[in-house]
C-alpha positions as CSV (number, residue, x, y, z in Angstrom):
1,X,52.4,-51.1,123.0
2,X,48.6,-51.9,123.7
3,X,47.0,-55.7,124.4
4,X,44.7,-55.8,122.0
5,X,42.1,-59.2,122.2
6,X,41.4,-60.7,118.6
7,X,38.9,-63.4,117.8
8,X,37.0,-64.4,114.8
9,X,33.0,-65.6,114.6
10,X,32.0,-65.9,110.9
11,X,28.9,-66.9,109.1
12,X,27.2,-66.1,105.8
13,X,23.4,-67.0,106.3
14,X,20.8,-67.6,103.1
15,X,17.8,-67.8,105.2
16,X,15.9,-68.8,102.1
17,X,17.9,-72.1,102.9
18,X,15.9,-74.4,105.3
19,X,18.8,-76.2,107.0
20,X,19.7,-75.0,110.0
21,X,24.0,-74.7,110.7
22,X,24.7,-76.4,113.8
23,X,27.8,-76.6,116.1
24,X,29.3,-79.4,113.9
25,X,29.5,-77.2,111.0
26,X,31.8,-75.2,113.2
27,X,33.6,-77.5,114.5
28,X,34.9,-78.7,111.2
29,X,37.5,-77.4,109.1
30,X,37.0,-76.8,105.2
31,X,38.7,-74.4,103.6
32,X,39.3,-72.5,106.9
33,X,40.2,-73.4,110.2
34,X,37.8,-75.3,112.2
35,X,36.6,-73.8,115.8
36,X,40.0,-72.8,118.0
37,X,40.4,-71.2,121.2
38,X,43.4,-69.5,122.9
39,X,47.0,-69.4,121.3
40,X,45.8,-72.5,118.5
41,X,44.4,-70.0,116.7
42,X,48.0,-68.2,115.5
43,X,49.0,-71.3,114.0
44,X,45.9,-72.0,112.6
45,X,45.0,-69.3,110.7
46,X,49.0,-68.4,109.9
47,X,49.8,-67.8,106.1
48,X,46.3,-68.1,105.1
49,X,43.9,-65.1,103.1
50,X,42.1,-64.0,105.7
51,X,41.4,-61.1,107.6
52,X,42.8,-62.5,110.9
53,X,46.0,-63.2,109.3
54,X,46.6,-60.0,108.2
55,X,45.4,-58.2,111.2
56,X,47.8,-60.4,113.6
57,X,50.9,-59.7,111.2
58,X,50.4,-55.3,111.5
59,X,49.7,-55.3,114.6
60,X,52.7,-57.6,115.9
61,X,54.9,-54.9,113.6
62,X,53.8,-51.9,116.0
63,X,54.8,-54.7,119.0
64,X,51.2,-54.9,120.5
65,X,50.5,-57.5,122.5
66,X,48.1,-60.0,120.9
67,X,46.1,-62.6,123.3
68,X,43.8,-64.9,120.9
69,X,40.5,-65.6,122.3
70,X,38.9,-67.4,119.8
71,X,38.4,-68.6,115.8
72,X,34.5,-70.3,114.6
73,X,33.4,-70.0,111.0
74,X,31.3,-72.0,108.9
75,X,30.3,-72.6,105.6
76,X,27.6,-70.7,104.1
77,X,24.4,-71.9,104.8
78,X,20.8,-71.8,106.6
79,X,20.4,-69.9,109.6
80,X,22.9,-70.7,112.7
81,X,21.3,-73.1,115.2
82,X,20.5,-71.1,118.8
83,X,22.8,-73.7,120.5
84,X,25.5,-73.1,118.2
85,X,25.6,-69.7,119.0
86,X,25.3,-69.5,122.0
87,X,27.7,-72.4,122.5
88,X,30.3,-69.9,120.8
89,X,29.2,-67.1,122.7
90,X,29.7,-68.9,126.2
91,X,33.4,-69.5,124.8
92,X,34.4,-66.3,123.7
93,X,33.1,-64.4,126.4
94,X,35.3,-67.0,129.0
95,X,37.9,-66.4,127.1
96,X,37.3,-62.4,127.0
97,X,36.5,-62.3,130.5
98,X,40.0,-63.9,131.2
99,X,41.9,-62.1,129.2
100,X,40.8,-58.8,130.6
101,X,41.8,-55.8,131.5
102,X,42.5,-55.1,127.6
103,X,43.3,-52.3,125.5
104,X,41.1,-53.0,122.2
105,X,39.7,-55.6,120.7
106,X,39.8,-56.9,116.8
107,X,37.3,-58.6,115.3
108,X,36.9,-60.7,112.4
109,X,33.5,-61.2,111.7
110,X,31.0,-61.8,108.2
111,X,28.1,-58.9,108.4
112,X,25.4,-61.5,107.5
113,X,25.0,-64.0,110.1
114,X,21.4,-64.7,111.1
115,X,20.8,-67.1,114.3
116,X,17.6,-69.4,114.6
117,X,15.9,-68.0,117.9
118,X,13.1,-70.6,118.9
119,X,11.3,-68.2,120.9
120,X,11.4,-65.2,119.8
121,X,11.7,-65.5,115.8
122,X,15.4,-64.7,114.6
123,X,18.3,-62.9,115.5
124,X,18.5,-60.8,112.6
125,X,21.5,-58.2,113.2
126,X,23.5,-61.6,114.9
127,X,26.9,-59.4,114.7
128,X,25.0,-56.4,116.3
129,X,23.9,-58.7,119.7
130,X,27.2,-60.1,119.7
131,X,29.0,-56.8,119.5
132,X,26.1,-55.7,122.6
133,X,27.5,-58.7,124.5
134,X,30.9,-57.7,124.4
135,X,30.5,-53.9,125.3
136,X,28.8,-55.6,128.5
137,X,32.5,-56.8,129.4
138,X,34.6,-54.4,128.2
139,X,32.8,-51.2,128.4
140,X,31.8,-48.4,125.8
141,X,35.6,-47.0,125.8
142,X,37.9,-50.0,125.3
143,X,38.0,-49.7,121.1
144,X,36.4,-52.2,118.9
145,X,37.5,-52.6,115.2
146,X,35.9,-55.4,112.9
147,X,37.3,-56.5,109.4
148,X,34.1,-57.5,107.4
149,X,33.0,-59.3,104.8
150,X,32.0,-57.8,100.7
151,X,28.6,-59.2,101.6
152,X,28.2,-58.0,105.4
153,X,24.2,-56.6,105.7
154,X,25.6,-53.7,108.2
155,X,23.2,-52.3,110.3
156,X,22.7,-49.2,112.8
157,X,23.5,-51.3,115.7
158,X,26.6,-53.2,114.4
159,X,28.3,-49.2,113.3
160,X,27.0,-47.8,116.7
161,X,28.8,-50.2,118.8
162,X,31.8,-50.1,117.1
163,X,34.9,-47.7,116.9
164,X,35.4,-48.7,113.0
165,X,34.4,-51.3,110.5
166,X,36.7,-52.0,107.8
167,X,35.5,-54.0,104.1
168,X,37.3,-56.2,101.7
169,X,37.1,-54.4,98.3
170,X,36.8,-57.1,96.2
171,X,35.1,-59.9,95.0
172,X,36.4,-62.8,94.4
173,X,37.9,-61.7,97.9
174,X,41.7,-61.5,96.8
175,X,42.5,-59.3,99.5
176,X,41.0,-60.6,103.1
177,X,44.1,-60.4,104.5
178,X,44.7,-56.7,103.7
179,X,41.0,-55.8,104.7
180,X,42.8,-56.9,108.4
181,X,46.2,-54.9,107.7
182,X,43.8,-52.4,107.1
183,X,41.9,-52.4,110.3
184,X,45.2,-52.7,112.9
185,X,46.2,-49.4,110.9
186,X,42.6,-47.7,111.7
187,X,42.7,-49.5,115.3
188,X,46.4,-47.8,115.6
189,X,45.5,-44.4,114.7
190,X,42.5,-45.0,117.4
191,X,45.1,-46.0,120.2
192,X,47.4,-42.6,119.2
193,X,44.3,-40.7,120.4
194,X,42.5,-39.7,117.0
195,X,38.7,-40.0,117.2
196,X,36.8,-40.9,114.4
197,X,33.5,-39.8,113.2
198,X,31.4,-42.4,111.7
199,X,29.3,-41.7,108.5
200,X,26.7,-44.3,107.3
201,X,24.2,-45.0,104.6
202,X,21.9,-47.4,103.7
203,X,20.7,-47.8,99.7
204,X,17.5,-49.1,99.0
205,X,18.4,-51.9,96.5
206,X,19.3,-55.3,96.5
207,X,22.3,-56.6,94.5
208,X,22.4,-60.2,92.7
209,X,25.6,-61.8,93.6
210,X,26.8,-62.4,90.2
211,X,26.6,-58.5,89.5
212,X,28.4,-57.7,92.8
213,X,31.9,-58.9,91.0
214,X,34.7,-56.1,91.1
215,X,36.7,-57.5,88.3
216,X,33.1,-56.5,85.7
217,X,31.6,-53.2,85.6
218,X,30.1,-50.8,87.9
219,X,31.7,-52.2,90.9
220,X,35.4,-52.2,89.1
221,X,35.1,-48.3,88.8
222,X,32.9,-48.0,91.9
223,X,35.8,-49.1,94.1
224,X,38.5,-47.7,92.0
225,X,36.2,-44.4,93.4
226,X,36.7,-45.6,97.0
227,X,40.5,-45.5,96.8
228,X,40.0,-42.1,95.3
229,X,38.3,-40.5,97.7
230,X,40.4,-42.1,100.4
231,X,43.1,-40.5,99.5
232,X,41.2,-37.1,99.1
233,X,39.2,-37.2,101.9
234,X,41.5,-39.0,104.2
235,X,39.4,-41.5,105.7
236,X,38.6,-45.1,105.4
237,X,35.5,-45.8,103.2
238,X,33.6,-49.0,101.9
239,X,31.1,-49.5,99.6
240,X,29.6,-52.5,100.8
241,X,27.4,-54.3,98.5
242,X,25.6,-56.7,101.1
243,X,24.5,-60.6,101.2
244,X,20.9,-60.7,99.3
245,X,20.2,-63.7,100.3
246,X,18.7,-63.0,103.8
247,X,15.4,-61.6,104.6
248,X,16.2,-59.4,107.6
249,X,15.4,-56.1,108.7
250,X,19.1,-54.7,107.3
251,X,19.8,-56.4,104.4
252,X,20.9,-54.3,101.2
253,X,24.3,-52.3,100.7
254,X,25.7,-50.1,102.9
255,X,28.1,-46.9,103.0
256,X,30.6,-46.6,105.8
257,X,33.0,-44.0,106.1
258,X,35.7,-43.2,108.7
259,X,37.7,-40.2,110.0
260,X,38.7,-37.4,112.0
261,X,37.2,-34.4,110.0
262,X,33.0,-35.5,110.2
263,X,32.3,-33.3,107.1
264,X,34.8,-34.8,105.0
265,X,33.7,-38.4,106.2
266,X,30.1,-37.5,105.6
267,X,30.6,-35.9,102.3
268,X,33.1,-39.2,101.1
269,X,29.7,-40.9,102.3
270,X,27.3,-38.9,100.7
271,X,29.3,-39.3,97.3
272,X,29.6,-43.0,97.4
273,X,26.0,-43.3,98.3
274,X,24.8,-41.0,95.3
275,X,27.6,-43.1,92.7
276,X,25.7,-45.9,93.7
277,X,21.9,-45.0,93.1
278,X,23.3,-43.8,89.5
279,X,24.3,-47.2,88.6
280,X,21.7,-49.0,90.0
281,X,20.4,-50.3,86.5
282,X,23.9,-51.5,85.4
283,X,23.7,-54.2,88.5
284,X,22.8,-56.9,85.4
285,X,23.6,-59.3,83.2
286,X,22.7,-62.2,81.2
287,X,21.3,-65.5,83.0
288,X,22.1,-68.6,81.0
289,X,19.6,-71.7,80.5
290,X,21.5,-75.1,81.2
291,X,20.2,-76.0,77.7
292,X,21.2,-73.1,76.5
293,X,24.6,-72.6,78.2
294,X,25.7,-76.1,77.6
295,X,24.3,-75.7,73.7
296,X,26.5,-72.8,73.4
297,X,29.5,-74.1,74.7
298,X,29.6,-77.1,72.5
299,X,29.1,-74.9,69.3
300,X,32.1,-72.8,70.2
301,X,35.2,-73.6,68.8
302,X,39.2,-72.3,69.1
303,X,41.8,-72.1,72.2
304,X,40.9,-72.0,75.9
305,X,38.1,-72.7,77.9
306,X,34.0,-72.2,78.0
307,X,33.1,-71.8,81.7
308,X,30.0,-72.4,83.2
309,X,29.3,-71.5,86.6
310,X,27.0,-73.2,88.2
311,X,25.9,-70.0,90.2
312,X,23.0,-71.2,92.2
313,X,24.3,-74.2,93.3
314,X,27.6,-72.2,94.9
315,X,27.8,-73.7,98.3
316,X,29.7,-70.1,99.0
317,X,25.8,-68.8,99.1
318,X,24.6,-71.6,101.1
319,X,23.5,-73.9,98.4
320,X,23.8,-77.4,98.8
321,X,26.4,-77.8,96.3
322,X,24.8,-81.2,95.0
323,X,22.8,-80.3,92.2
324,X,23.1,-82.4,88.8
325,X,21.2,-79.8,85.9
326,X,23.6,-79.1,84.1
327,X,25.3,-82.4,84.1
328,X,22.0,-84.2,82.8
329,X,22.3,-81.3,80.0
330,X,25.8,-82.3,79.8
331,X,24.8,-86.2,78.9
332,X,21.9,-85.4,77.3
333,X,23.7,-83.3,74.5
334,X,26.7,-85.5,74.7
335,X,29.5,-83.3,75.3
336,X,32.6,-85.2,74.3
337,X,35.0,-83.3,76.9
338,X,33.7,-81.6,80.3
339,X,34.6,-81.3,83.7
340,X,32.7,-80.3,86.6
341,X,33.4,-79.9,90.5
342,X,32.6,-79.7,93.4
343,X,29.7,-81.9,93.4
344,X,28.9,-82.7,97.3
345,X,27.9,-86.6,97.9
346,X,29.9,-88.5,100.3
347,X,28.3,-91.3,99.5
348,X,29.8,-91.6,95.7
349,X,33.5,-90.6,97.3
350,X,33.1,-93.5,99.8
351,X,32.3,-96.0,97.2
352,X,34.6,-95.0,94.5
353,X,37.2,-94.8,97.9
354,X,35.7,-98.7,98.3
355,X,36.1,-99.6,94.4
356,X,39.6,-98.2,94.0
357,X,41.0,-96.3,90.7
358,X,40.2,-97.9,87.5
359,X,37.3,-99.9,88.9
360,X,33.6,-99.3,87.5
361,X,30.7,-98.9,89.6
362,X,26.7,-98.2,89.0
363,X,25.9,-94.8,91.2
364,X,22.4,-92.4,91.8
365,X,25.5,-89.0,92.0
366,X,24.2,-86.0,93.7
367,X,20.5,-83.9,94.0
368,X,20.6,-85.9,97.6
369,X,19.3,-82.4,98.7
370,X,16.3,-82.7,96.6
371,X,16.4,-79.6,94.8
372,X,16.2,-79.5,90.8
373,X,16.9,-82.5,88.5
374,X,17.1,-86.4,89.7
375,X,20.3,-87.7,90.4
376,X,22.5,-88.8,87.6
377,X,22.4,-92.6,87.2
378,X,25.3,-94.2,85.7
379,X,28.3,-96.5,85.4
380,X,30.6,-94.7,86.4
381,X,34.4,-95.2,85.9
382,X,36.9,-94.1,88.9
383,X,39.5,-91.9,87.5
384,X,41.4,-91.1,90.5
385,X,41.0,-90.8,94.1
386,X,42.0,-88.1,97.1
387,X,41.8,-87.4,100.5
388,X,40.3,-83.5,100.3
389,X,43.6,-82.2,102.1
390,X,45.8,-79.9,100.2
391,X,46.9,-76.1,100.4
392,X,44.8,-73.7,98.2
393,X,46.9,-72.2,95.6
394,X,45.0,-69.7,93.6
395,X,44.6,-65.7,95.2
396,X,41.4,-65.9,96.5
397,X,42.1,-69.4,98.9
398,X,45.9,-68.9,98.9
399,X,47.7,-70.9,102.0
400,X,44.1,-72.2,102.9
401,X,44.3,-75.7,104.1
402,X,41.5,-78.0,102.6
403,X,39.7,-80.6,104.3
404,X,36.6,-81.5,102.0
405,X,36.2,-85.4,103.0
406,X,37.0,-88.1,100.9
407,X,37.4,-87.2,97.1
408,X,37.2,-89.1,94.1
409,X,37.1,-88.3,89.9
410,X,34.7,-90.1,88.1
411,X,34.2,-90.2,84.4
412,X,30.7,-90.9,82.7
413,X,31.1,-91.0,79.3
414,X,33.0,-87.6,78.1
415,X,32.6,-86.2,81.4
416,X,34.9,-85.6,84.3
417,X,32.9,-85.2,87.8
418,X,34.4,-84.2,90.5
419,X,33.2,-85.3,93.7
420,X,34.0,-84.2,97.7
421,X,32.8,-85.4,101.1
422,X,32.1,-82.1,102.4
423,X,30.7,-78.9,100.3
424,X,33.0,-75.9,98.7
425,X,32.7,-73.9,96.3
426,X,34.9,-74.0,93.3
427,X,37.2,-71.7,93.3
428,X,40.8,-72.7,93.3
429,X,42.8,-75.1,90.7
430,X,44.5,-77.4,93.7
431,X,41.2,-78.5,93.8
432,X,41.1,-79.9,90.4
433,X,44.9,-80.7,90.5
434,X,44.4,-82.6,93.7
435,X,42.3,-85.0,91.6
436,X,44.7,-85.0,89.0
437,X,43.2,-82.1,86.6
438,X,44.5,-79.5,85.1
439,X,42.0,-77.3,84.1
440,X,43.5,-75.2,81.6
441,X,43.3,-78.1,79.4
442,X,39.4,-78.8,79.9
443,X,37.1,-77.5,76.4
444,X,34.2,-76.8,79.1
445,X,34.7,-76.1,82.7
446,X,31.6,-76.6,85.0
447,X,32.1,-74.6,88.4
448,X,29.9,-74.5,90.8
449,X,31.1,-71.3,91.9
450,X,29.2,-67.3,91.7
451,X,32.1,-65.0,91.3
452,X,35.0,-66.3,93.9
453,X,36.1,-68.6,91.0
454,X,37.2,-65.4,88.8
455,X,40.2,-65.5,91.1
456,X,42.1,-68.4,89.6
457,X,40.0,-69.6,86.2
458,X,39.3,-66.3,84.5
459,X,42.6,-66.3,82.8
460,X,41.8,-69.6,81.3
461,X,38.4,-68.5,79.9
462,X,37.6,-68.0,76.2
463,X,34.4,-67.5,77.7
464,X,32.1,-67.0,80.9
465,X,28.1,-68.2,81.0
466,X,26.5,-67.4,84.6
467,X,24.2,-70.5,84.4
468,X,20.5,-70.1,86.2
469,X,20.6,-74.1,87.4
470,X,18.9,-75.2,90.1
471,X,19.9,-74.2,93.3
472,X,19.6,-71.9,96.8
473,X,21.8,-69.3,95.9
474,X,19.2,-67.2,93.7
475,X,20.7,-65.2,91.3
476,X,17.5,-63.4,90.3
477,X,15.7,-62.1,93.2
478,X,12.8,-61.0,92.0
479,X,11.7,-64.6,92.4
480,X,12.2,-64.8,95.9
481,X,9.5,-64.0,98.5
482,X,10.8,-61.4,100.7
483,X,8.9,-60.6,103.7
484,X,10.9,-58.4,106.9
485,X,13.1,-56.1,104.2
486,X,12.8,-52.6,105.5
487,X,10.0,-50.3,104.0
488,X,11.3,-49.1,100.7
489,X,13.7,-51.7,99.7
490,X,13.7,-52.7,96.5
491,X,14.6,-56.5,94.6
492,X,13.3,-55.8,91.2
493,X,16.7,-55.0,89.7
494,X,16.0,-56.3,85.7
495,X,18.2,-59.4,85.4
């Protein structure tokens, strides 16, 4: 039995995104947990998808010894405020320094978390300084495994300091929670005495989030490759598309491979790397208009639903989650039957709260972030009204306990708006069922989602448009102005 530390520091930073993430942002909870410390954090993160979960369930079946530090995450979104992480820091490190002498230490950690730094320009590689920090208290020996995220940007620093880094394998991220069953295993075979040999690539090509899907071709047979060569190779391996959304030093996909033979790990590597340059045109797919997209699910006819996701407006990219293009579009063409959620304005859910169900009320809804088309002025009828707290239902934010703020449903004409207090992304049914939706039965389904929303919609689709709507989480890069990429790093994938 080994006493093994675990804490979690999470953050997904578009640093095209201006706003900065302060400590508040960590402090409260949305979908996951808001900031713990010490033994809160087993009951706040129990039952839930997520990598902590999953890790704190293997490793109490071998009987280690678990002592929680610590639990912080936030919401995608602009770069972490210096105060904020260093506030977290000065926590965690208490709480390590306590709890030492330990045997190993788990983290759960993003990949992509990028730190304002007022004077000395960014901390790019934020996961590589923390990991630094740490091996200042607990030594180079005392093992370190980290469960990561699809979209981690892993760089030299963050594989050199630690023992293993294990991936979730799919996106929408159905299996966080495994990604941490998966590390206790690697961290047990590290406490038996088995030393690993670390292999490591990075490819020279940006990924658009919508083409990083595993459910859609080449990541579907990509990973299916992974699995393969596991098994082969016996090691643990990760193709890790990356988070193209920040320009750092180390953004881009990654390779990682893991085990005790180094020429097999560097030849499972090696292979993965080389699969992925051959498929590097296939990365595509068709961006829809909102004119367009909107025009084309009002011509289609027969069973199910026409979703349109709203894929630059995802708040799970940082966006602000706000944006009304597609609902103008929506009016304008006078779609008889639509509904469309999350649409961030706590404003609207605190008047509608004010006006009570059935009343009607004149509102400016949404684009408060100023990005894209004006706000949508209306009367607007209230539908139904919620209090944002309810237990995710769908695979990707299964046992999840939602706090988004104040909701409310409000109906302009044909259309069904869904509106929350605080931002999230789309991408479980509760969410419309809280507000008294069912979304199977909606003609067209707006989602202002990328890919996580696959999880629990795609089995209701007659259809899927990635719409090109206003919005911070780009899908096409090439229109983005890059500047501290690594030399040779490519954006120009044809979209």
């Amino acid at each position: 039995m080994a006493r093994i530390a675990i804490a979690g520091f999470l953050h997904e930073t578009n640093t095209f995104v201006q706003r900065t993430t302060g400590m508040d942002a960590f402090l409260t909870a949305d979908a996951w947990p808001g900031l713990v410390q010490g033994p809160t954090l087993f009951d706040a993160v129990a039952g839930t998808n997520i990598a902590i979960a999953g890790f704190i369930k293997e490793a109490a079946a071998h009987h280690h010894q678990l002592v929680p530090l610590l639990w912080a995450s936030a919401n995608p979104s602009g770069p972490v405020a210096q105060d904020a992480y260093e506030q977290i820091w000065a926590m965690l490190k208490r709480e390590l320094e306590q709890a030492m002498p330990v045997d190993a230490l788990f983290l759960d950690l993003h990949g992509a978390m990028v730190v304002e730094h007022i004077d000395a320009g960014q901390i790019e590689d934020a996961e590589g300084e923390l990991l630094e920090r740490i091996r200042a208290i607990i030594g180079p020996d005392v093992p370190i495994v980290a469960a990561l995220d699809f979209h981690a940007n892993i760089s030299p620093r963050m594989v050199a300091l630690s023992d293993a880094l294990t991936v979730y394998r799919t996106y929408p991220h159905v299996d966080m929670s495994d990604t941490g069953r998966r590390a206790a295993i690697v961290l047990q075979r590290i406490l038996a005495g088995e030393r690993l040999h670390k292999a490591y690539r990075q490819i020279p090509f940006l990924i658009p989030l919508p083409w990083q899907c595993t459910l859609i071709e080449p990541l579907a047979a990509l990973m299916h490759l992974v699995e393969q060569l596991e098994r082969d190779g016996n090691v643990s391996a990760s193709i890790v598309p990356g988070f193209p959304l920040a320009d750092i030093y180390d953004c881009g996909p990654t390779v990682v491979a893991y085990g005790s033979d180094a020429a097999a790990s560097e030849a499972v590597a090696q292979r993965l790397y080389d699969a992925m340059l051959a498929q590097r045109a296939t990365f595509s797919g068709r961006l829809w208009s909102a004119a367009d997209a909107v025009s084309h699910a009002l011509a289609s006819s027969g069973d199910g639903t026409i979703i349109l996701a709203d894929s630059q407006d995802n708040p799970g990219g940082g966006a602000a989650g706000d944006t009304t293009d597609i609902l103008h579009e929506l009016v304008r063409q006078r779609a008889p039957d639509a509904c469309a959620g999350l649409l961030c304005d706590p404003a609207a859910a605190a008047a509608a709260h004010a006006a009570g169900v059935g009343a009607t009320l004149e509102l400016v809804l949404g684009a408060h972030s100023g990005i894209g088309a004006a706000p949508l002025a209306g009367r607007y009828t209230v539908e139904a009204l919620g209090n944002g707290r309810f237990t995710g239902t769908g695979p990707f934010y299964l046992g999840c306990k939602m706090d988004l703020g104040t909701m409310a449903r409000l109906r302009l004409d044909g259309i069904q708006i869904l509106v929350s207090s605080h931002k999230q992304q789309a991408a479980d049914q509760a969410m419309f069922r809280h507000l008294g939706i069912d979304p199977a039965r909606q003609h067209i389904l707006v989602l202002k989602s990328s890919v996580h929303f696959r999880a629990d919609f795609s089995q209701l689709a007659r259809e899927i448009l990635i719409v090109a709507a206003s919005g911070e989480n780009v899908a096409d890069l090439a229109k983005l102005h890059y500047q501290r990429l690594r030399p040779g790093v490519s954006t120009g994938i044809e979209i």
